[in-house]
N, CA, C and O of each residue as an XYZ file, in Angstrom:
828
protein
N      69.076     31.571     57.469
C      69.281     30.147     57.223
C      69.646     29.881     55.773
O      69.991     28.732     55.500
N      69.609     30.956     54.635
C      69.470     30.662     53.535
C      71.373     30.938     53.334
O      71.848     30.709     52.222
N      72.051     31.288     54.159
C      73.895     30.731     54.486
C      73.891     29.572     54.652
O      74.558     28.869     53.893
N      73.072     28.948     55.794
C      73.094     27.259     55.996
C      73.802     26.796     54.663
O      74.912     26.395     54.313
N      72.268     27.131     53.971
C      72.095     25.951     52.835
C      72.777     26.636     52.146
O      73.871     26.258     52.566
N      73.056     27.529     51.230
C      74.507     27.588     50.651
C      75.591     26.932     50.970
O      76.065     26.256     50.058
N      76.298     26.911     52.279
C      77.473     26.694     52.647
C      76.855     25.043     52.612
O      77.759     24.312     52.207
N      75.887     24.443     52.845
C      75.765     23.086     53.073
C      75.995     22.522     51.224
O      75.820     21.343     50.919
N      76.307     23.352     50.416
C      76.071     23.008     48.989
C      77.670     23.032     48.448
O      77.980     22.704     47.303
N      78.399     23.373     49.228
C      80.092     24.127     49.281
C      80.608     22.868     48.371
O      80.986     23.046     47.213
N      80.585     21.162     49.198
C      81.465     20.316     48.603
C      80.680     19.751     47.506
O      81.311     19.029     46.734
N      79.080     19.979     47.210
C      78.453     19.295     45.827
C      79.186     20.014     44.779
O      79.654     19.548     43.740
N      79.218     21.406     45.277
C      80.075     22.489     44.172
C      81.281     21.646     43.611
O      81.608     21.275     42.484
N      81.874     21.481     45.052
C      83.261     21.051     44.857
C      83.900     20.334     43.831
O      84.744     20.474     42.946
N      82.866     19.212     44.502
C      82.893     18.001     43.239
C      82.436     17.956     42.064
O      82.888     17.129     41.272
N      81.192     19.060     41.615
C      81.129     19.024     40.397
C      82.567     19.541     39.702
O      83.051     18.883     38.781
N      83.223     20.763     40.197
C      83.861     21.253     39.476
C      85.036     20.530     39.215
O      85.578     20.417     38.116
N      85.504     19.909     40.585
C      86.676     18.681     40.203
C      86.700     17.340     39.223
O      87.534     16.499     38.888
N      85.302     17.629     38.956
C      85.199     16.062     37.956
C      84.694     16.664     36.863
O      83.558     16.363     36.495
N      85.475     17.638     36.148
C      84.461     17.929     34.896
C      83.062     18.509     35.059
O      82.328     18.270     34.100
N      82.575     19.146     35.951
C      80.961     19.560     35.305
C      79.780     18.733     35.804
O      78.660     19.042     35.397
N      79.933     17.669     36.681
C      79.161     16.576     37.225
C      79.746     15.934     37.781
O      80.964     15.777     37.692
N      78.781     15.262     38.695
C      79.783     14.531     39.826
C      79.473     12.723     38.884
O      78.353     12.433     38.463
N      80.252     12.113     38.789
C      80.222     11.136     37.979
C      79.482      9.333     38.889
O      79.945      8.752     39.871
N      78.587      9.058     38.258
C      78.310      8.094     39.061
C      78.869      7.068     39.683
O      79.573      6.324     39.000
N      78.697      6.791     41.074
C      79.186      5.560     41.581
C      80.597      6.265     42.166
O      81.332      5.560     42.859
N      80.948      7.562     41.903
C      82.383      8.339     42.644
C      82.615      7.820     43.438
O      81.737      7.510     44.243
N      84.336      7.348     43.670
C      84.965      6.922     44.961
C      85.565      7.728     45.595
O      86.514      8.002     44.860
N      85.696      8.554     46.862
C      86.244      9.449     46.738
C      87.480      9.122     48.340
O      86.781      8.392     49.043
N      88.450      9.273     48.883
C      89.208      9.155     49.629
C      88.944     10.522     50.628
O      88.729     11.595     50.064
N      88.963     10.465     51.981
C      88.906     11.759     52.832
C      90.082     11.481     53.634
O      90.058     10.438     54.288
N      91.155     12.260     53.707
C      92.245     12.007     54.026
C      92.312     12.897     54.916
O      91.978     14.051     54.648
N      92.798     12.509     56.269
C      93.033     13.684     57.805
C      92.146     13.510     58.513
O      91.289     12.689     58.185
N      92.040     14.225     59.737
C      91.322     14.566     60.495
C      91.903     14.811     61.761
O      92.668     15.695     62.146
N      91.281     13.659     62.438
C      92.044     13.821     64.090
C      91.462     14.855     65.140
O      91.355     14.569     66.332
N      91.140     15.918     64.675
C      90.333     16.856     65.608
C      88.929     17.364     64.486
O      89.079     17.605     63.288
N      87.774     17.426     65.142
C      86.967     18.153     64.788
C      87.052     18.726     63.652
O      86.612     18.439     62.539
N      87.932     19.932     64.227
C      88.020     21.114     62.720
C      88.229     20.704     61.638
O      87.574     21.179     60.710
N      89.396     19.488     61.338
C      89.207     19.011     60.094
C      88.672     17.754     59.779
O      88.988     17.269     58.693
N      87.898     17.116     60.547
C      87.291     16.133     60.703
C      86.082     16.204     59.698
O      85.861     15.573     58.664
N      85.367     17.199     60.359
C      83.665     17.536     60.464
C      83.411     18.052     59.282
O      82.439     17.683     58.622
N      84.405     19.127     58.801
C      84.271     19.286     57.382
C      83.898     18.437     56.340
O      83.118     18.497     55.390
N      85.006     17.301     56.984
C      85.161     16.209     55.435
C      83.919     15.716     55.753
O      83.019     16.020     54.970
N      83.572     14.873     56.924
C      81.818     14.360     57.178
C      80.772     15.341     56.170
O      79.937     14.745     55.491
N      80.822     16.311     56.125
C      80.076     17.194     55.423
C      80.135     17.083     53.882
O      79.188     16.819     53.141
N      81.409     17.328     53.533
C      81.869     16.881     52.352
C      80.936     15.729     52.019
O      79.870     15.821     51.411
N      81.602     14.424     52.599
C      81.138     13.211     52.573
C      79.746     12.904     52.334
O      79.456     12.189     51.375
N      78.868     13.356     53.089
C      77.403     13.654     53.252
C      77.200     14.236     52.057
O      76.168     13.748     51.595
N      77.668     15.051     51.301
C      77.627     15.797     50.265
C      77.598     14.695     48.967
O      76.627     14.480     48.241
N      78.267     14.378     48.925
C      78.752     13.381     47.547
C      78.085     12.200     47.845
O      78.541     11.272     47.177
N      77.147     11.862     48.619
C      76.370     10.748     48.917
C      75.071     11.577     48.561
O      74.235     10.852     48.021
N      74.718     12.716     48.689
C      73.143     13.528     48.487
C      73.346     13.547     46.669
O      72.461     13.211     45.883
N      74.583     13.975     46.327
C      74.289     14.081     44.947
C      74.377     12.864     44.387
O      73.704     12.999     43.365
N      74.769     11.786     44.404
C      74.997     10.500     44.160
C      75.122      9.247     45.211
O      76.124      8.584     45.481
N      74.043      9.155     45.622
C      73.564      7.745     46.657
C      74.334      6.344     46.400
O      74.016      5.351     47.055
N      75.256      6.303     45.522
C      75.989      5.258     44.776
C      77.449      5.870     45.003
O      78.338      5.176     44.509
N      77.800      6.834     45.544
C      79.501      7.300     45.248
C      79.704      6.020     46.625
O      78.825      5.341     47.154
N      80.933      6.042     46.852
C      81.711      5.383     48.042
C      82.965      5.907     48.777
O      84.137      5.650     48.500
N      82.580      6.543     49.580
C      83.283      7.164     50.334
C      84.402      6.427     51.449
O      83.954      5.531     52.165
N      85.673      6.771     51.564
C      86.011      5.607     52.410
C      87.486      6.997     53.117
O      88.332      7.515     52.388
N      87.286      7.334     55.157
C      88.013      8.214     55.202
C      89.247      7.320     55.763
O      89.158      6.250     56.366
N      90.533      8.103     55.376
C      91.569      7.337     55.951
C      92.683      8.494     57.237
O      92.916      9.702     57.274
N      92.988      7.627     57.872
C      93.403      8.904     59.141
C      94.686      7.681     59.724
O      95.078      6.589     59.312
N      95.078      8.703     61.047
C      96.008      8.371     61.998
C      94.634      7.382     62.750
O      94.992      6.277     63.158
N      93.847      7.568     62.846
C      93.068      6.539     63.513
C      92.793      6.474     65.136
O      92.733      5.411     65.752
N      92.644      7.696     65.697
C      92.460      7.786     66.732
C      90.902      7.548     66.986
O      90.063      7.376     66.102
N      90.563      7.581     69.046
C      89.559      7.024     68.891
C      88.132      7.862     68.727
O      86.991      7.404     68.788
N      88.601      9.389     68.473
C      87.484      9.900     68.633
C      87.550     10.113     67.043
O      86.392      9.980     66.646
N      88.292     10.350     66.096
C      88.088      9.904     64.607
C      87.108      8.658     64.334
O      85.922      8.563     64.021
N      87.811      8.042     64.512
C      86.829      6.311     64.258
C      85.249      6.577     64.478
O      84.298      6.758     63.718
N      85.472      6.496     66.293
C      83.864      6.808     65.871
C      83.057      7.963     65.608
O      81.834      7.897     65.730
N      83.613      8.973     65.273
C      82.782      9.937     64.518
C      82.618      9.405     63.060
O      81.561      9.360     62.429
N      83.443      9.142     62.778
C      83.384      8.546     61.224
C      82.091      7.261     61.113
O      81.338      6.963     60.187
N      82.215      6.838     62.167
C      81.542      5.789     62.111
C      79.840      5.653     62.252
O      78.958      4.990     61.706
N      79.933      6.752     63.385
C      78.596      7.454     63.522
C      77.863      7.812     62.479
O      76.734      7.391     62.227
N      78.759      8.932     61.582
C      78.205      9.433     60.547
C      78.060      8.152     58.888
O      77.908      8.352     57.683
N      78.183      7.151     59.583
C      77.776      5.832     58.412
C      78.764      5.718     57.349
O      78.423      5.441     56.199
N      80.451      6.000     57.821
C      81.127      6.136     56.962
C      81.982      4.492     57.011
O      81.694      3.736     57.940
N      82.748      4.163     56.227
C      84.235      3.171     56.655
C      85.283      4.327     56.607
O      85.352      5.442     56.089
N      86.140      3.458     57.467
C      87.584      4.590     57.928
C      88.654      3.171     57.982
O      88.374      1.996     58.220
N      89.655      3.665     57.736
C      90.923      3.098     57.679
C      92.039      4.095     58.097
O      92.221      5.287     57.850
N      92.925      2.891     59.042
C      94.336      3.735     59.504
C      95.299      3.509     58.752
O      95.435      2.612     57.920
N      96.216      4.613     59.145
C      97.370      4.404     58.605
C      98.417      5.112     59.648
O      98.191      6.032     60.433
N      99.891      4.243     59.360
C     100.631      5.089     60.313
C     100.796      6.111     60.366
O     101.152      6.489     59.250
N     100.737      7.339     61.423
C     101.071      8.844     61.123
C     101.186      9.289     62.460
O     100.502      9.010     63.445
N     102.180     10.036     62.326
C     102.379     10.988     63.958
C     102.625     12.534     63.581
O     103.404     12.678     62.639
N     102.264     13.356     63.971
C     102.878     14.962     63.826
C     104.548     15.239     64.438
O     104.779     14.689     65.515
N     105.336     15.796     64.008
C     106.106     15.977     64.335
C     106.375     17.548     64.536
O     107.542     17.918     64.665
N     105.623     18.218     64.559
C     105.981     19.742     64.832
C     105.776     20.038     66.887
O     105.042     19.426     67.663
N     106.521     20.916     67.105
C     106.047     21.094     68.539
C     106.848     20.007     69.556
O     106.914     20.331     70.741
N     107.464     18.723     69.136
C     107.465     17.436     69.442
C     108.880     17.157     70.488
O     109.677     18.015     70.108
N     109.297     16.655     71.198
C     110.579     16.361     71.999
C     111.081     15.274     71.128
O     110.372     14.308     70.847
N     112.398     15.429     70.658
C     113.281     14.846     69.609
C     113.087     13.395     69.364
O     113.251     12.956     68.226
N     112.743     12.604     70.367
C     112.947     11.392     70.158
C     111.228     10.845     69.583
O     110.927     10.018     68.723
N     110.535     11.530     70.290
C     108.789     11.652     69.033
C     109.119     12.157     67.713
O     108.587     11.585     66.761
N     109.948     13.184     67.477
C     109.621     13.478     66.088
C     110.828     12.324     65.498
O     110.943     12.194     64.279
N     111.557     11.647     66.283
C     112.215     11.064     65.111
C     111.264      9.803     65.278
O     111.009      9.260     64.203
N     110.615      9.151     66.539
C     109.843      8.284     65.933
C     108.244      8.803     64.681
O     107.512      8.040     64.052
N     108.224      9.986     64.730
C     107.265     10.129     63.599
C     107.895     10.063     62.350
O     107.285      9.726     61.335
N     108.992     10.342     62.363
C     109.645     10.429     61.164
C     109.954      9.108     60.260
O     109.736      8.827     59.082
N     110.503      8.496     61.244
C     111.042      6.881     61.238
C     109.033      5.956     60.607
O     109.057      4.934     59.922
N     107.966      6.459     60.938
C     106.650      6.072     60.386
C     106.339      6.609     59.390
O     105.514      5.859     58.868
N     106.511      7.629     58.659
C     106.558      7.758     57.063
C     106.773      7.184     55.936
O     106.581      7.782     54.877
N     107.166      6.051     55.988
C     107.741      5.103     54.727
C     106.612      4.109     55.137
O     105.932      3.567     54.265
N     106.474      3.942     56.054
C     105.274      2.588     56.542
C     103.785      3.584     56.327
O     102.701      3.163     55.923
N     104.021      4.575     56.609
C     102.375      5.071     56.068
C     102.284      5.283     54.908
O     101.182      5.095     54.394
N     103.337      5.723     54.122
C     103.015      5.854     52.440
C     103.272      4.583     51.851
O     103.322      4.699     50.627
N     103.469      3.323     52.272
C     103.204      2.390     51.648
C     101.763      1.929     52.080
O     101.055      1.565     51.140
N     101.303      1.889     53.111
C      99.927      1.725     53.865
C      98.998      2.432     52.675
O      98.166      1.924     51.923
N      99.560      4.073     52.825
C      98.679      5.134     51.858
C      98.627      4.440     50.392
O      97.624      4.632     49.705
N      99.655      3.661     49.913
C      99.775      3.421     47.850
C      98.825      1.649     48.413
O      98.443      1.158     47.351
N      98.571      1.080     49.129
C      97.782      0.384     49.356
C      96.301      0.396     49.130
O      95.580     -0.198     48.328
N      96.084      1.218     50.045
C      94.913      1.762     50.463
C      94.408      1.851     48.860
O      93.617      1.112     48.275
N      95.085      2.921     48.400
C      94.523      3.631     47.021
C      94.500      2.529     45.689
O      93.620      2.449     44.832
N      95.699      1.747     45.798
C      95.090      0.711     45.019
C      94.142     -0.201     45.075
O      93.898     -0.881     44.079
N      93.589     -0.334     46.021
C      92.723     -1.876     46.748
C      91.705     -0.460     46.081
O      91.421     -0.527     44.885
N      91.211      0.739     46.877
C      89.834      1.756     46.770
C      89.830      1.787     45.433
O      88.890      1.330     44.783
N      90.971      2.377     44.850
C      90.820      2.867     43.335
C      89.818      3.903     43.561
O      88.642      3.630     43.322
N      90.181      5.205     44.046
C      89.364      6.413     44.076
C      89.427      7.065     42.893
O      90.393      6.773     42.189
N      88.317      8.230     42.293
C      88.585      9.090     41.442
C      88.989     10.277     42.017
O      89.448     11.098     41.223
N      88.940     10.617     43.268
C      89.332     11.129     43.981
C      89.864     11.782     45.382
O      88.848     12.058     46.020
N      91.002     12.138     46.118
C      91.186     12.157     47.211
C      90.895     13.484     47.786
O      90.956     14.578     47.224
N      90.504     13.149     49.245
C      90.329     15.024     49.761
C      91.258     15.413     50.899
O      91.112     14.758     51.932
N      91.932     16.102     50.896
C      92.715     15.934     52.100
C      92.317     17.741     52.886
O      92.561     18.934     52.705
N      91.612     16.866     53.746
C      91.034     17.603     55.071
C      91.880     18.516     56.294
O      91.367     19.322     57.070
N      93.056     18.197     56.224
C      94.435     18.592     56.861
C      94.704     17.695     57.822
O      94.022     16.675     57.920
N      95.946     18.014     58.829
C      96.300     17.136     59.770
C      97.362     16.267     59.261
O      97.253     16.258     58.035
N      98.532     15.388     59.714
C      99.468     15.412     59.238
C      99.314     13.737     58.866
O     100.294     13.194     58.357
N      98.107     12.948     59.117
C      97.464     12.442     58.108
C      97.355     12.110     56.991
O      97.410     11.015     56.432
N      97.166     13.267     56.608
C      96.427     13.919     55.219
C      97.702     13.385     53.951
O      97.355     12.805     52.923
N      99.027     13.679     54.237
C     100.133     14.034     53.638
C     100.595     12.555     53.065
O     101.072     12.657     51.934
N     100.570     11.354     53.520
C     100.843     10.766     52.312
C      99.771      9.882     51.848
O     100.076      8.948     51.106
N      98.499     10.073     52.212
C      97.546      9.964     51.590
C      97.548     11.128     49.559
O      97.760     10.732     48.413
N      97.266     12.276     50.022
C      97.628     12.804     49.282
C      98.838     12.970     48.006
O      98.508     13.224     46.847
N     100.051     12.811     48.372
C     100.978     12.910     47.874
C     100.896     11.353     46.785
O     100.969     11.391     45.556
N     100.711      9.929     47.712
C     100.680      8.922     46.587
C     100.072      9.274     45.665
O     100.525      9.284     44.520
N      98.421      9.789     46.133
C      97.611     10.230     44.853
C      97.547     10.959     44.174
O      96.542     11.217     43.511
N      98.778     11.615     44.119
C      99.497     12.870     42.909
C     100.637     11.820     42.214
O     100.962     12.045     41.048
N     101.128     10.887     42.798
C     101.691     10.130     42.311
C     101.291      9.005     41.327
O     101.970      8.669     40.356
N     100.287      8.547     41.638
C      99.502      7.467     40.943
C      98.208      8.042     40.369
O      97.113      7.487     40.464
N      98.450      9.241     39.748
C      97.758     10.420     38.955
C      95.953     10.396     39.148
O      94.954     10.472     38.432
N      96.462     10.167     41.251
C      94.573      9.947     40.846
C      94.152     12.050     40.806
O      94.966     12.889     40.420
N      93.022     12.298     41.209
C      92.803     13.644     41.165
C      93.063     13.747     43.250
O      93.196     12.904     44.138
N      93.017     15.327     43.194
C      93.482     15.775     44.712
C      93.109     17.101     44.854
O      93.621     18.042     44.249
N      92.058     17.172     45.801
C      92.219     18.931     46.249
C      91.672     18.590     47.652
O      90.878     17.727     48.024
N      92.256     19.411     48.212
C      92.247     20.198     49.678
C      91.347     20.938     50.320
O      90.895     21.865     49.648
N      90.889     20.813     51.544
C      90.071     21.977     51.762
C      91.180     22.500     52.985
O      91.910     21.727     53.605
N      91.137     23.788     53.155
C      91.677     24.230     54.377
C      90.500     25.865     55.017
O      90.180     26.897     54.428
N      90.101     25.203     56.811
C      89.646     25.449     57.141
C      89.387     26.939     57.764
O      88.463     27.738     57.915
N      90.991     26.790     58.067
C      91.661     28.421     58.954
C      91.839     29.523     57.548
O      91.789     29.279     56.342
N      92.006     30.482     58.106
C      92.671     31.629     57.630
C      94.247     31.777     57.213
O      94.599     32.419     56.223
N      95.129     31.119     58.071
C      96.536     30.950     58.252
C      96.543     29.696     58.306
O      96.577     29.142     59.405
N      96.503     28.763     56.788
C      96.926     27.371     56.389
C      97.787     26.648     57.407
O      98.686     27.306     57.931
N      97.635     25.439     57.738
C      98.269     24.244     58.315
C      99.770     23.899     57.524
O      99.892     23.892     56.299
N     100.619     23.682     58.276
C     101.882     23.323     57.379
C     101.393     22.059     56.569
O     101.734     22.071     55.386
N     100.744     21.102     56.938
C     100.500     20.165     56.840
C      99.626     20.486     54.544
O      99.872     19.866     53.509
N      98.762     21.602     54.807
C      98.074     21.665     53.776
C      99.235     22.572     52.810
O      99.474     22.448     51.609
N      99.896     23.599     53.906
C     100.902     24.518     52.673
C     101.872     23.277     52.232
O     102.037     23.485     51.030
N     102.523     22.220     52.538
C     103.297     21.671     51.952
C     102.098     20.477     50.810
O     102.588     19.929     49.822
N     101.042     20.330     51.073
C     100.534     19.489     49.983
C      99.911     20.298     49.044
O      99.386     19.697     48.106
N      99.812     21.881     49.062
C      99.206     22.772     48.006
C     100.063     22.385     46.839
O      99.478     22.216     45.769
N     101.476     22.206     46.888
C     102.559     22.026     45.509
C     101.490     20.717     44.909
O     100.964     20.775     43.798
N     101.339     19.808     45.665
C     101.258     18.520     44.930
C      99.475     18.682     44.173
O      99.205     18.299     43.035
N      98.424     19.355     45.177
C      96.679     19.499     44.984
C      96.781     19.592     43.862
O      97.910     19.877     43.463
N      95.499     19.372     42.648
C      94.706     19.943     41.850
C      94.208     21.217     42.216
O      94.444     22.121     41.414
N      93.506     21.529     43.348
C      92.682     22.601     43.370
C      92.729     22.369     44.986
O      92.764     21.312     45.616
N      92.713     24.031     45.540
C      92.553     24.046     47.149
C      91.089     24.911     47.379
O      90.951     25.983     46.790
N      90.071     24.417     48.214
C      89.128     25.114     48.350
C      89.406     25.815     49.952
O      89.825     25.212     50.940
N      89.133     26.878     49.876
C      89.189     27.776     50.937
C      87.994     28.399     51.697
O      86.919     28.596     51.132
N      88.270     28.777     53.318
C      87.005     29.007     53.821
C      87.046     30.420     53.805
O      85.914     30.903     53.778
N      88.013     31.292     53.814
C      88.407     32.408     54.455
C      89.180     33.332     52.622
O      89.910     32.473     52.128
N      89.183     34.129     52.048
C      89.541     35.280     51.030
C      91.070     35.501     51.546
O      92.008     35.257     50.787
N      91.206     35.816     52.426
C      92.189     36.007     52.908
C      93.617     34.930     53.062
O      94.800     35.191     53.281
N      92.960     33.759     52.861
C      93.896     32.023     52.797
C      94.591     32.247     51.140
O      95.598     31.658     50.746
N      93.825     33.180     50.373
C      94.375     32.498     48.817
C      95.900     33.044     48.699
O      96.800     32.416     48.142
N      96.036     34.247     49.281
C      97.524     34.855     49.211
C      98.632     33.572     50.134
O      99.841     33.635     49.913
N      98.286     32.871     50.771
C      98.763     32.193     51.531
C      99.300     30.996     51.117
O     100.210     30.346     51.632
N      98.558     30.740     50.003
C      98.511     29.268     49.341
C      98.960     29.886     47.848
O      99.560     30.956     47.756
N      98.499     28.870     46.416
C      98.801     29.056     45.248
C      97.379     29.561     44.815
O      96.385     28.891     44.531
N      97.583     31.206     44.845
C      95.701     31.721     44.433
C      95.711     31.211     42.877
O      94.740     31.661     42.269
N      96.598     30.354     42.049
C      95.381     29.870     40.922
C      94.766     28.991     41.214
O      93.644     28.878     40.721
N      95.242     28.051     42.104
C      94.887     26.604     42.638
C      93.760     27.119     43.876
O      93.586     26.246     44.726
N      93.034     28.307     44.082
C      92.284     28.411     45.794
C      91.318     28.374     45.103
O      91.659     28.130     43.946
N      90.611     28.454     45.174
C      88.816     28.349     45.208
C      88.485     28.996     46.817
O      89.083     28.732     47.861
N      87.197     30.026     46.580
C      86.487     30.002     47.935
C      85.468     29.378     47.881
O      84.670     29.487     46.951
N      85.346     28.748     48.697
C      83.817     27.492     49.167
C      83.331     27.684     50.514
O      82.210     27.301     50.849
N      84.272     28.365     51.433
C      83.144     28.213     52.685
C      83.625     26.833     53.533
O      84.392     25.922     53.220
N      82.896     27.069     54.642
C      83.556     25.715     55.086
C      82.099     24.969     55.456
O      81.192     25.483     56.110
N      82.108     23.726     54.913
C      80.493     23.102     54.537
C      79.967     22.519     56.029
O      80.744     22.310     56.961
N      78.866     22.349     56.077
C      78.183     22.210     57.486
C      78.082     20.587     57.366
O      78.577     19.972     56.422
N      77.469     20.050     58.302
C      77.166     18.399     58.139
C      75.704     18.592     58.276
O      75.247     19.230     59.225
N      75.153     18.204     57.603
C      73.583     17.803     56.968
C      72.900     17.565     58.934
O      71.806     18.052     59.221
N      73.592     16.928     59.835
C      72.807     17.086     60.770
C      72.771     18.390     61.172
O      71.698     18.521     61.761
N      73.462     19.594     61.172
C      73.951     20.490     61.629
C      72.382     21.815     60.906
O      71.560     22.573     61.421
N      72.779     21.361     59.456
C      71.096     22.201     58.478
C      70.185     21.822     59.158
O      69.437     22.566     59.792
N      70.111     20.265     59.103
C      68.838     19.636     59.651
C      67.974     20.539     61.163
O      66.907     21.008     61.559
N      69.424     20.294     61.520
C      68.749     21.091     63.146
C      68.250     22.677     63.075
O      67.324     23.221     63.676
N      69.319     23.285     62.005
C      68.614     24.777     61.847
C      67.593     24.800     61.454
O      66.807     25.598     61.965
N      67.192     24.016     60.474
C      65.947     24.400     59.441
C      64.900     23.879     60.352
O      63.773     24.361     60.245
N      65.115     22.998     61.194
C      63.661     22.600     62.083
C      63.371     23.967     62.712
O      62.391     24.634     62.379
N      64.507     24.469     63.890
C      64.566     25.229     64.292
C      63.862     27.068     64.337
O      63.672     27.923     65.202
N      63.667     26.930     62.806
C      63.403     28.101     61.858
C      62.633     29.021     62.535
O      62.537     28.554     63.670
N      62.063     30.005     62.490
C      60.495     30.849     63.043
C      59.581     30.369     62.162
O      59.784     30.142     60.969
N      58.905     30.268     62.566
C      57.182     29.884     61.211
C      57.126     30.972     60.551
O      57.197     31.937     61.312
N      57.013     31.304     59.275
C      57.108     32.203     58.206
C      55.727     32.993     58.959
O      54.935     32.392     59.685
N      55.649     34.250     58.663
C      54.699     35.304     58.745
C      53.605     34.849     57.987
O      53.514     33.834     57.296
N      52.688     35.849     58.239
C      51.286     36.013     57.586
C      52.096     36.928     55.811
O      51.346     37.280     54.900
């Protein structure tokens, strides 16, 4: 159990190291992506994270806005905001050109968003989401790093590695994949209900 709690410590790391050395009070921070689980649950964790070290940060995730996003987000005591976004990989021509044709309406949605929040920082979780969330906020010089979950990066995260500050990685094997000055390994962080349940769980320590 003593992995739990390491890996449950992955995004306090995170954030100290992205903000200078401490996580700074009252942090706003943006969680950008999701849509499925895998990169969902992370950021919840994350999230959970930067609320344990600072009970005052404000977390606010922004997505394509589907309905099992919402209320997971919601569950876990977060606010969430949509924005337009469709994937276009995999897609029959006339979807990817309507995803395509929603890109100018989500990155104005996205330079919205970020001005009204005024984050110190954005996280982009992957998912195709993530991408102009991210990208404004390389634009409007807020800070940006990535987590990516897999081993073999998301197009979605290899095309926003150019724009990140820093990419945290779950897997040794992701840094050749990405920009290894920009990888960090972190692990991929648990959600505080997830410890919670192990550590109850535990054996009763020996004699």
């Amino acid at each position: 159990m003593t992995e739990d709690r390491e890996r449950s410590n992955n995004a306090e790391n995170s954030a100290q190291e992205t903000s200078g050395g401490a996580v700074k009070k009252g942090l706003r921070v943006v969680v950008a992506g999701g849509g499925t689980g895998g990169h969902l649950f992370p950021g919840i964790a994350m999230a959970q994270a930067f609320i344990g070290k600072d009970p005052g940060s404000k977390i606010l995730f922004v997505g394509a806005g589907n309905t099992f996003e919402k209320t997971s987000v919601k569950k876990a005591g977060f606010d969430h905001k949509s924005i337009s976004a469709e994937g276009i990989k995999g897609r029959g021509y006339l979807k990817q050109l309507k995803a395509v044709l929603k890109i100018p309406k989500g990155m104005f949605e996205s330079f919205n968003i970020i001005r009204d929040f005024k984050p110190d920082l954005v996280v982009g979780v992957g998912s195709y989401s993530s991408g102009p969330l991210v990208i404004i906020a390389r634009l409007l010089n807020v800070k940006t790093v990535l987590h990516e979950q897999n081993i073999i990066p998301g197009i979605t995260n290899r095309i926003l590695s150019r724009f990140a500050d820093r990419i945290y990685i779950s897997f040794e094997e992701t840094k050749k994949r990405l920009c290894p000055k920009k990888a960090i390994l972190s692990g991929n962080p648990l959600r505080k209900g997830i410890i919670d349940a192990a550590v109850k769980n535990l054996p009763a320590a020996g004699p």
